[in-house]
VOTORVEX-353071 format. One record per residue (C-alpha): residue number from 1; y, z, x; chain; residue in one letter. Coordinates in Angstrom, 1 decimal. Layout:
(node NUM (Y Z X) A a),
...
//
This chain:
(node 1 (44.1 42.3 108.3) A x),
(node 2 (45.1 40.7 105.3) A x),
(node 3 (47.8 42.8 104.4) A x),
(node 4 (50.5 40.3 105.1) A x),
(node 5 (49.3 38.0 102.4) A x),
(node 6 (50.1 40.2 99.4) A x),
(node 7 (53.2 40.7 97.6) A x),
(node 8 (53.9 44.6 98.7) A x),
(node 9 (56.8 45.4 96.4) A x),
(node 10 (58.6 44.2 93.1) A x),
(node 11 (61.2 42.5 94.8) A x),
(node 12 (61.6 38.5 94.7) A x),
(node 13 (60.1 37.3 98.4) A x),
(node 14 (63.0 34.6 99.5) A x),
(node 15 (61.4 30.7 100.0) A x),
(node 16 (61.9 28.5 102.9) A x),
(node 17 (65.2 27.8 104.0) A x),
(node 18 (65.0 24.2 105.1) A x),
(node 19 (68.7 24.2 105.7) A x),
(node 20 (68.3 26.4 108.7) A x),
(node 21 (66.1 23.3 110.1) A x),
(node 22 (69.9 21.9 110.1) A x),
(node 23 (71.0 24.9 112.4) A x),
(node 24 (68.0 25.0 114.9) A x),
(node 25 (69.1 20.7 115.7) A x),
(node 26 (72.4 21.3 115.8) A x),
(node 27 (71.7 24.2 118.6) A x),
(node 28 (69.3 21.9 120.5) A x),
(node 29 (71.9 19.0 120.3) A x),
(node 30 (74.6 21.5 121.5) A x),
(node 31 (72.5 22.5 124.1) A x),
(node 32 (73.1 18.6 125.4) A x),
(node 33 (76.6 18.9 125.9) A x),
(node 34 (76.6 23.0 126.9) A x),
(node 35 (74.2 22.2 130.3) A x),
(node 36 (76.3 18.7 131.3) A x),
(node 37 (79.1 20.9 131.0) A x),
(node 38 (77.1 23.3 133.1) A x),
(node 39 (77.4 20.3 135.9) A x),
(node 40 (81.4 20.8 136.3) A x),
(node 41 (80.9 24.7 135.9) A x),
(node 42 (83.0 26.9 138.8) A x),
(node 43 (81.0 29.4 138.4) A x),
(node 44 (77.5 28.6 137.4) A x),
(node 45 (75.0 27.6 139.9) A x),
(node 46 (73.7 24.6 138.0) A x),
(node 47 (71.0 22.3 139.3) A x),
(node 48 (73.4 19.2 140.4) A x),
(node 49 (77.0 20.0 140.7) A x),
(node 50 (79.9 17.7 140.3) A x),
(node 51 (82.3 18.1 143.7) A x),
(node 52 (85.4 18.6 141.8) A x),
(node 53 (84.7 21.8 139.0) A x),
(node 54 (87.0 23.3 136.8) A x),
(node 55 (87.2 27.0 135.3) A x),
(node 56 (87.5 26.6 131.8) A x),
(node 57 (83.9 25.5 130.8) A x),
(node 58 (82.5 29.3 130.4) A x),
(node 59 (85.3 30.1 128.4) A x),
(node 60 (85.0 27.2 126.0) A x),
(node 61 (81.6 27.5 125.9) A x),
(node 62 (81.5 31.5 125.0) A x),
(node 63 (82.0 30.3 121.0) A x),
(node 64 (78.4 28.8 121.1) A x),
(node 65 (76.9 31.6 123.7) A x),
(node 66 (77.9 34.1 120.8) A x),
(node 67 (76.1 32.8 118.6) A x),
(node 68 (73.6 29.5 119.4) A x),
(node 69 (70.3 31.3 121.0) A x),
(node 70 (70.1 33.9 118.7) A x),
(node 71 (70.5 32.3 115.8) A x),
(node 72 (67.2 30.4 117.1) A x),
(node 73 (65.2 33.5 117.8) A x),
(node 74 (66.4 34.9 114.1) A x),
(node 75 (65.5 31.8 112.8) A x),
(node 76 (61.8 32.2 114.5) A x),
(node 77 (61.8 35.5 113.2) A x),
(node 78 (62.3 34.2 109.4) A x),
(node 79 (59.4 31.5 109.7) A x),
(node 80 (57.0 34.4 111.7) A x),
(node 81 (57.1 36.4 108.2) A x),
(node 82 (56.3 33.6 106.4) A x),
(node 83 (53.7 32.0 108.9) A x),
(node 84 (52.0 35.8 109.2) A x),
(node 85 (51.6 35.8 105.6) A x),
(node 86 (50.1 32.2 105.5) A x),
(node 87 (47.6 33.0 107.9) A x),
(node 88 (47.0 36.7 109.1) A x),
(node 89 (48.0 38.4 112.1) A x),
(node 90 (44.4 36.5 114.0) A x),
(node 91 (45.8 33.1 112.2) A x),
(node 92 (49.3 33.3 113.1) A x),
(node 93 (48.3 34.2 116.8) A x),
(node 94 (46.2 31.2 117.2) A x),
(node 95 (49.1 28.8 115.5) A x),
(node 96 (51.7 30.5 118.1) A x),
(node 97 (49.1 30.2 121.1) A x),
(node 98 (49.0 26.0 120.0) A x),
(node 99 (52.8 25.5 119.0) A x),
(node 100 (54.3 27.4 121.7) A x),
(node 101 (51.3 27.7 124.5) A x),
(node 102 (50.7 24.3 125.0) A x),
(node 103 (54.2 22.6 125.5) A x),
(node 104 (55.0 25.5 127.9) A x),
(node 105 (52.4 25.0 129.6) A x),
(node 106 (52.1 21.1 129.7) A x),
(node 107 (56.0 21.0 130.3) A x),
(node 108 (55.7 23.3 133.3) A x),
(node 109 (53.0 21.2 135.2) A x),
(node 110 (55.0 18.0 134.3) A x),
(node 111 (58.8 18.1 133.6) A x),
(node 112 (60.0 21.5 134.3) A x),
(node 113 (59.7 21.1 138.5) A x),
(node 114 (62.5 18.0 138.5) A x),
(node 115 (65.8 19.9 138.2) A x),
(node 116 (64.3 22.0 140.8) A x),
(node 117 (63.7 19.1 143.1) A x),
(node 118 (66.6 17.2 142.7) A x),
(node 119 (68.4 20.4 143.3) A x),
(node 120 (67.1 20.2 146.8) A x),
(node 121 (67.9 16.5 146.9) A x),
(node 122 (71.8 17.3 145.7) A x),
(node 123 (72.5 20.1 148.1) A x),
(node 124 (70.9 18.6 151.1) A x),
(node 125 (71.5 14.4 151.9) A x),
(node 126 (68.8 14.6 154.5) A x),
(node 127 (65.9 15.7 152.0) A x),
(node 128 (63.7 13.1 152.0) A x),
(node 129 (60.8 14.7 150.0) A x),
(node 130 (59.4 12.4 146.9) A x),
(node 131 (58.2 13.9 143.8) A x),
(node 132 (54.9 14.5 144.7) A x),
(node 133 (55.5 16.1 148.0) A x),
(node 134 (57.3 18.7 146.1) A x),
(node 135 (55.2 19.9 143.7) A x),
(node 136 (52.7 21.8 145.5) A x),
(node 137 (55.7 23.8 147.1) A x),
(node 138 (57.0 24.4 143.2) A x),
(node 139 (52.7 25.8 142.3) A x),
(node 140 (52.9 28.2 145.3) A x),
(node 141 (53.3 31.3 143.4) A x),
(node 142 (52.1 34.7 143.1) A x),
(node 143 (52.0 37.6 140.2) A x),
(node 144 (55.2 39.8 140.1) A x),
(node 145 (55.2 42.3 136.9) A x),
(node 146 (58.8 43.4 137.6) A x),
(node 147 (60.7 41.0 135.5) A x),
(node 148 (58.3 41.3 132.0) A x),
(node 149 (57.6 38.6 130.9) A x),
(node 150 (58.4 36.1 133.8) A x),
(node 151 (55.4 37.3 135.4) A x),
(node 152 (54.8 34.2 137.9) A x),
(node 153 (56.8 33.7 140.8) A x),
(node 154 (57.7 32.0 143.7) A x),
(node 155 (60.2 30.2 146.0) A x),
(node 156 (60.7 27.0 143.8) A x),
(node 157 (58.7 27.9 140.8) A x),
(node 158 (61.0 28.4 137.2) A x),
(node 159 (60.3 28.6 133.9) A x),
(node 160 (63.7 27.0 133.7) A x),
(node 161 (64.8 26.4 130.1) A x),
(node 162 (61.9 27.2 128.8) A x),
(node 163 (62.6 30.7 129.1) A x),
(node 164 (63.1 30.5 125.5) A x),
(node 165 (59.9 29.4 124.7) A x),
(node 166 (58.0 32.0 127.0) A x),
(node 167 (60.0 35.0 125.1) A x),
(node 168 (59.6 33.9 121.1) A x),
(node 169 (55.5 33.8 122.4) A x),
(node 170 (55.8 36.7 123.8) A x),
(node 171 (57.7 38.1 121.3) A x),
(node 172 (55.0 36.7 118.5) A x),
(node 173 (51.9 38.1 119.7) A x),
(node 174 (53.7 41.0 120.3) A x),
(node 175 (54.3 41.5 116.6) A x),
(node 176 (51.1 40.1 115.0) A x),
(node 177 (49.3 43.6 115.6) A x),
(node 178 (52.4 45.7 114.0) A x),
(node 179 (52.2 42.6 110.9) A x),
(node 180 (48.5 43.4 110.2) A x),
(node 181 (49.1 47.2 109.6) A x),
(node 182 (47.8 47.9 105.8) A x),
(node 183 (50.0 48.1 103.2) A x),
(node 184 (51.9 51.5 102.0) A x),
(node 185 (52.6 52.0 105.8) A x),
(node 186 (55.5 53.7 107.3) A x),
(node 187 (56.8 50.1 108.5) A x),
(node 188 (56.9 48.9 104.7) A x),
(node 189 (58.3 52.5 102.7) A x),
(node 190 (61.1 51.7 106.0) A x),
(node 191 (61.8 48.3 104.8) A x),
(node 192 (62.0 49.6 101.5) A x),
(node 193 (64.8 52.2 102.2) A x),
(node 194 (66.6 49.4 104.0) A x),
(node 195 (66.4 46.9 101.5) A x),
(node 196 (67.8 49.5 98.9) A x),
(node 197 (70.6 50.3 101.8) A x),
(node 198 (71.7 46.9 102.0) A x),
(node 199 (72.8 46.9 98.3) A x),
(node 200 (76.2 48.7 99.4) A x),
(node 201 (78.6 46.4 100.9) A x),
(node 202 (78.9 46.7 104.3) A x),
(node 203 (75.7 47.8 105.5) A x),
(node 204 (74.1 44.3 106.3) A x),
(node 205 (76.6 44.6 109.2) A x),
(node 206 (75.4 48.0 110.9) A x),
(node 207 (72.7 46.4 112.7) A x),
(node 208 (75.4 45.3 115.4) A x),
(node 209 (75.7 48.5 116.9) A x),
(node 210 (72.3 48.6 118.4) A x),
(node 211 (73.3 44.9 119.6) A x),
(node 212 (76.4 46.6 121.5) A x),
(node 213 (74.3 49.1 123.2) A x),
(node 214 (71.9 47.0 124.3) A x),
(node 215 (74.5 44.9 125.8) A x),
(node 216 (77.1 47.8 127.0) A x),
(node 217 (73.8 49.6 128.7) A x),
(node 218 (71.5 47.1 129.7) A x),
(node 219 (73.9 44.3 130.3) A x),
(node 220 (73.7 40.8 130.0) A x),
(node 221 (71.7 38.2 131.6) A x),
(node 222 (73.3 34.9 132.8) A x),
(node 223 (69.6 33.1 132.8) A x),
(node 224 (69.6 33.4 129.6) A x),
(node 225 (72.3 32.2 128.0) A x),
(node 226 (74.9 35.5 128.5) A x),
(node 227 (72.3 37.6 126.1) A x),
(node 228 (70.1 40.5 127.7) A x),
(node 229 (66.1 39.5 126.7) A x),
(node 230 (65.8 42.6 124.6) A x),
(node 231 (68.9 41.5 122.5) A x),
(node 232 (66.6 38.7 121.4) A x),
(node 233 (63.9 40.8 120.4) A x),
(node 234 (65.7 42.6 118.1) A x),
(node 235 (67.3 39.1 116.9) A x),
(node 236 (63.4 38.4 116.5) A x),
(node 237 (62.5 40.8 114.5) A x),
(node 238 (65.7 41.3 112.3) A x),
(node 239 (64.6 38.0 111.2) A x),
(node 240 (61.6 39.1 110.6) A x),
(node 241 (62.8 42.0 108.3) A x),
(node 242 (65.5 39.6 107.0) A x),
(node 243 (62.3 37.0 105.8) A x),
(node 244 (60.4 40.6 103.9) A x),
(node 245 (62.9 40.7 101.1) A x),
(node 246 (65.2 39.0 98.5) A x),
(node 247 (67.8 42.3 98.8) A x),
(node 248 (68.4 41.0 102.5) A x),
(node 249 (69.3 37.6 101.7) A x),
(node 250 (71.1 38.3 98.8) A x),
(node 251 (73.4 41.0 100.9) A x),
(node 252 (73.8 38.8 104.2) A x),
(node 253 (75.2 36.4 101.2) A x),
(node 254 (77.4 38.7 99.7) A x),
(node 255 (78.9 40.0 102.9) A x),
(node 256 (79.5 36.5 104.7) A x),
(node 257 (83.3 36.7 104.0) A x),
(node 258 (84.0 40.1 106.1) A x),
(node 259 (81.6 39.4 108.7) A x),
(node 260 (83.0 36.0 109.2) A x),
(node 261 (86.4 37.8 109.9) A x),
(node 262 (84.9 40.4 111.5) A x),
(node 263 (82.7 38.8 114.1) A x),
(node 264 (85.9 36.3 115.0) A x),
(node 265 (88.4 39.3 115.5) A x),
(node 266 (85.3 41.0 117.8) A x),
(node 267 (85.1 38.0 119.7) A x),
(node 268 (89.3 37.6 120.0) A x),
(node 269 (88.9 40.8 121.9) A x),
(node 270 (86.0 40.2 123.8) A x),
(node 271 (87.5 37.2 125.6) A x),
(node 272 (90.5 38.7 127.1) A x),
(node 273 (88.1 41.8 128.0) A x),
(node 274 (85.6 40.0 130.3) A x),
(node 275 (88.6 37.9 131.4) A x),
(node 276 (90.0 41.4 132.7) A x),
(node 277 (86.4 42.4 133.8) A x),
(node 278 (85.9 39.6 135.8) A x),
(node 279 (89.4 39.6 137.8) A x),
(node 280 (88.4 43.6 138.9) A x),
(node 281 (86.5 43.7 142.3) A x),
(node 282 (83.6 45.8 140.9) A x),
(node 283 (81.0 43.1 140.6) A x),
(node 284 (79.2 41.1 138.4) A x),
(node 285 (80.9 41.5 134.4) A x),
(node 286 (77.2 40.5 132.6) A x),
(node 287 (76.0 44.1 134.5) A x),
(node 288 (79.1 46.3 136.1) A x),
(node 289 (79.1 49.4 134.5) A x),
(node 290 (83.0 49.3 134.6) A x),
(node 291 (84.7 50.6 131.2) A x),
(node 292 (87.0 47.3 130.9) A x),
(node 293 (83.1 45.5 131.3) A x),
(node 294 (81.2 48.0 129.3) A x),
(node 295 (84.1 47.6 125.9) A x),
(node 296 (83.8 43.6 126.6) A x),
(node 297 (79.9 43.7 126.1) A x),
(node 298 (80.0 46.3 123.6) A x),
(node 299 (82.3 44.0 122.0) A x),
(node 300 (80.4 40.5 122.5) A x),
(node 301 (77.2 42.2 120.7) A x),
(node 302 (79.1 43.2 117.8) A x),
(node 303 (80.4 40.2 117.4) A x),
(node 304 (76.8 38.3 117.7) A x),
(node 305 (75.3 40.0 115.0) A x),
(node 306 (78.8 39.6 112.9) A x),
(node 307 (78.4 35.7 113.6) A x),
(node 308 (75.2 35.0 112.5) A x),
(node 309 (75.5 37.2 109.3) A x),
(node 310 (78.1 35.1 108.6) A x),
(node 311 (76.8 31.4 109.5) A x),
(node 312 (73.2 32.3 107.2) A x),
(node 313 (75.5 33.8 104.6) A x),
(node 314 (78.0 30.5 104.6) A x),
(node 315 (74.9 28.1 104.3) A x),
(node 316 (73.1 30.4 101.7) A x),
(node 317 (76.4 30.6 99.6) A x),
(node 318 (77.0 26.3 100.0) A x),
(node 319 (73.4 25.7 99.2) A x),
(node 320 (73.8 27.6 95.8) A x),
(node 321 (77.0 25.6 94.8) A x),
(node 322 (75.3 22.2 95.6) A x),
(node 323 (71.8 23.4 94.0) A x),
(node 324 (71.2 20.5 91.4) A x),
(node 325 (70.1 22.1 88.4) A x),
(node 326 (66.6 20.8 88.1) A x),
(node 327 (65.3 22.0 92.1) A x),
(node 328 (64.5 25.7 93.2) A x),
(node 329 (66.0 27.5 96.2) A x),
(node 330 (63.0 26.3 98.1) A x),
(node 331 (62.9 22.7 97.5) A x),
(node 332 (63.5 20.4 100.4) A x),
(node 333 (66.3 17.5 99.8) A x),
(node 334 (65.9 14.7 98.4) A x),
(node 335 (66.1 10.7 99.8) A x),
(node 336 (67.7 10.3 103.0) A x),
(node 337 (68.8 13.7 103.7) A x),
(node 338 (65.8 14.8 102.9) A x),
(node 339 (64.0 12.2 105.5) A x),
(node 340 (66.3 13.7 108.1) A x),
(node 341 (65.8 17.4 107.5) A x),
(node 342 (62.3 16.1 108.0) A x),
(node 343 (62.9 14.7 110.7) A x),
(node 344 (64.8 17.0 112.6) A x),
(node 345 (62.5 20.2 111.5) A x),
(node 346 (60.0 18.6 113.3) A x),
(node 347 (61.9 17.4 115.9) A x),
(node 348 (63.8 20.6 117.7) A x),
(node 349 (61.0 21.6 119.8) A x),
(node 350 (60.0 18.4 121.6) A x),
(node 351 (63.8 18.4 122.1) A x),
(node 352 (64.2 21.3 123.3) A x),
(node 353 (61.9 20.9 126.3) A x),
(node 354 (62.8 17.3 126.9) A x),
(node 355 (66.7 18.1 127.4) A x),
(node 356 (67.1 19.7 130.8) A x),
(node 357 (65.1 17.4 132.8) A x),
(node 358 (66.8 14.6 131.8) A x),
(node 359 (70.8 16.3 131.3) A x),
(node 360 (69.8 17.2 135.4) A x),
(node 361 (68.7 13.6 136.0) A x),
(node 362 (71.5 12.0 134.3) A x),
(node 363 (73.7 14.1 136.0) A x),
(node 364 (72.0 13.5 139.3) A x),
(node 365 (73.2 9.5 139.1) A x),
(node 366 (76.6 10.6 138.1) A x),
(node 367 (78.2 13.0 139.8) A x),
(node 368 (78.3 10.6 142.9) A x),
(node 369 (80.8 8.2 141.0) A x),
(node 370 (84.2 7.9 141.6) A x),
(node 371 (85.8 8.6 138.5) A x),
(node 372 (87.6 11.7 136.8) A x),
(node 373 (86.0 14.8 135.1) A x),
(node 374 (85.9 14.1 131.8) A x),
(node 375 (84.6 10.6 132.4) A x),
(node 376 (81.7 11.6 134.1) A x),
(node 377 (81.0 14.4 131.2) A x),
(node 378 (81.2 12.4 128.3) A x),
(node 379 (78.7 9.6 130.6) A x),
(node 380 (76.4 12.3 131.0) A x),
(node 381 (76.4 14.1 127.9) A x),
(node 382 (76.0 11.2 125.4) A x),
(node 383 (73.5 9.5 127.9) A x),
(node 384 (71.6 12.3 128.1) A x),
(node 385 (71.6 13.0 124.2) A x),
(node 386 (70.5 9.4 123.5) A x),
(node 387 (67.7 9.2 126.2) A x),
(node 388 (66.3 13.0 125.1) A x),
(node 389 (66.2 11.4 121.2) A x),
(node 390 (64.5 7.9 122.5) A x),
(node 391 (62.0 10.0 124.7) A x),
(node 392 (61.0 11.7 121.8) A x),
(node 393 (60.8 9.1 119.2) A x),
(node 394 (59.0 6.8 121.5) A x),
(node 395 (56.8 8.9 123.7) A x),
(node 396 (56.0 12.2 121.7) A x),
(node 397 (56.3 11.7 118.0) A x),
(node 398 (53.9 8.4 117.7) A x),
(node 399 (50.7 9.6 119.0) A x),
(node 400 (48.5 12.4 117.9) A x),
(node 401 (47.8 13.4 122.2) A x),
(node 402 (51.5 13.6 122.6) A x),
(node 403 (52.7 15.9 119.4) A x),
(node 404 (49.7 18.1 120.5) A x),
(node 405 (50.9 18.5 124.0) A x),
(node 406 (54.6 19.2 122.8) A x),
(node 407 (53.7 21.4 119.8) A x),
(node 408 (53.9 19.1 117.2) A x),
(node 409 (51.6 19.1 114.4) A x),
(node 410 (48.9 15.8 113.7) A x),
(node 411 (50.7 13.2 111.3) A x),
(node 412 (49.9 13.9 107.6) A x),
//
């Protein structure tokens, strides 16, 4: 069991990359603007809806879909290698079960039921229901098994957005059994052979084929955001793989230039495809087995894995030119940058759950106005970025109850 704690090979193990910290706010902040521009969505069937919508939003927002979600689950993957070798499989379990366990479930009893409710307040003027009425309708639920993990069901219940946090659990105790193997197992002579594979240019880039079948066969899911669950697994556990050897980081580095051209020249095509997908009367584009719909998916997935080879390899590549001479690749920064990577590392999770319920609130006050599109979005977009930081910093961060219940660890 502690297998994971010993150095099972010759090559360099990779340190922490604190600028991916950088990454993981930047998602969460860009989540802000991605669900208030949810609220003006033709398609989507967002929580409040704006009366005038416009088309466009999906389109736009396809450039962060590609890329924003997964990058977070790859991201979890690099820090489960390091945590699993830290603590042990039994260790890294309980850790997950506290940072990941308790907001969800905290967050679900408290926050998560108001987009529902004022979803039935928006669609219907004559729902009169306060709060508290509502939210024994949103507990009356039952066990389903037929949508692994989302086990618990029921008329008004969600997980909502944290959909995200109930797969990367999932996904973690999931892996802590296959982590604790011994060492000289068939999983480590595998990552082995891979790590050597990598050395040729190019190969870093192969694991976006199994991304495109996933997608092409198993489609996408519009829940959560445009990828297919199992998609995320795999972005989970390349992470994981990524974290287990220097030869990994050092290729995704070297190859960042070709798989920055070749995940935007995947994605040029994959636009016009679903565009063309969409128009045809053959159903839904995330799951019509359609060629024009299979190619565009097929397409998208390549693309996703091309992207984030290229974003890690881009920040890898600008962190070694800036390296001052004195600090190793592991060292946090220094002075005021390095008080806000602090910051925001600790940060994106509380974030993360706050977001929706307040971008839906927000929105709820706002939609009613009478004032153009692009008004109202930028109202309820910086709004709701400013309140979700001042929620944080004023009623999570400060007391050791609260950065329990949202994940956080005690103050130092």
């Amino acid at each position: 069991m502690t297998a994971v704690r010993n150095e099972p090979g010759p090559a360099a193990r990779p340190g922490r990359r604190t600028e991916l910290d950088a990454i993981r706010a930047l998602v969460v902040v860009g989540l802000v603007f991605f669900h208030s521009a949810l609220v003006f969505d033709t398609e989507d069937d967002f929580y409040v809806k704006n009366p005038e919508t416009v088309d466009a939003t999906m389109y736009l927002a396809g450039f962060g879909v590609v890329w924003a979600m997964p990058i977070l689950f790859l991201i979890s993957g690099l820090g489960s290698w390091h945590s699993l070798r830290k603590r042990g499989p039994g260790g890294f379990v309980a850790e997950r079960l506290l940072r990941l366990g308790v907001p969800l479930v905290f967050a679900t009893l408290t926050i998560v039921p108001v987009p529902q409710w004022l979803r039935l307040r928006a669609a219907d003027p004559g729902y009169h229901e306060s709060y508290w009425e509502f939210l024994p309708q949103f507990f009356e639920v039952r066990l389903s098994f037929g949508d692994f993990p989302f086990v618990v069901r029921g008329e008004h219940f969600e997980t909502g957005h944290l959909w995200f946090i109930v797969l990367l659990l999932v996904f973690s105790l999931l892996l802590a059994p296959l982590a604790g193997r011994p060492p000289g197992t068939g999983g480590d002579r595998v990552r082995d052979g891979l790590a050597s594979a990598v050395r040729r240019r190019g190969v870093v880039l192969l694991p976006a084929v199994p991304f495109a079948v996933i997608c092409a066969l198993l489609g996408l899911e519009e829940a959560f955001a445009g990828w297919s669950r199992w998609a995320y697994l795999l972005f989970f556990v390349c992470g994981y793989v990524l974290a287990s050897d220097e030869r990994f980081r050092t290729a995704v580095r070297r190859d960042a230039i070709p798989a920055t051209v070749a995940g935007l020249a995947l994605f040029t095509l994959a636009l016009p495809a679903f565009i063309a997908a969409g128009e045809a009367p053959d159903g839904d584009v995330f799951t019509v087995r359609t060629a024009v719909a299979i190619l565009a998916r097929s397409l998208f997935g390549l693309a996703g894995w091309c992207w984030l080879v290229a974003i890690l390899g881009l920040l890898d590549r600008h962190r070694e030119r800036r390296a001052a001479p004195r600090r190793t690749a592991g060292d946090p920064p220094v002075g005021n940058l390095g008080r806000m990577y602090g910051y925001l590392a600790t940060a994106v999770l509380p974030l993360y759950v706050l977001h929706q319920p307040i971008v839906v609130a927000v929105a709820y006050g706002v939609v009613g106005l009478d004032t153009n599109v692009l008004v109202k979005y930028t109202v309820i977009s910086l709004t709701s970025l400013v309140l979700t930081v001042v929620a944080y910093d004023v009623l999570v961060r400060r007391t050791r109850v609260t950065r329990f219940l949202f994940g956080m660890r005690a103050r130092a």
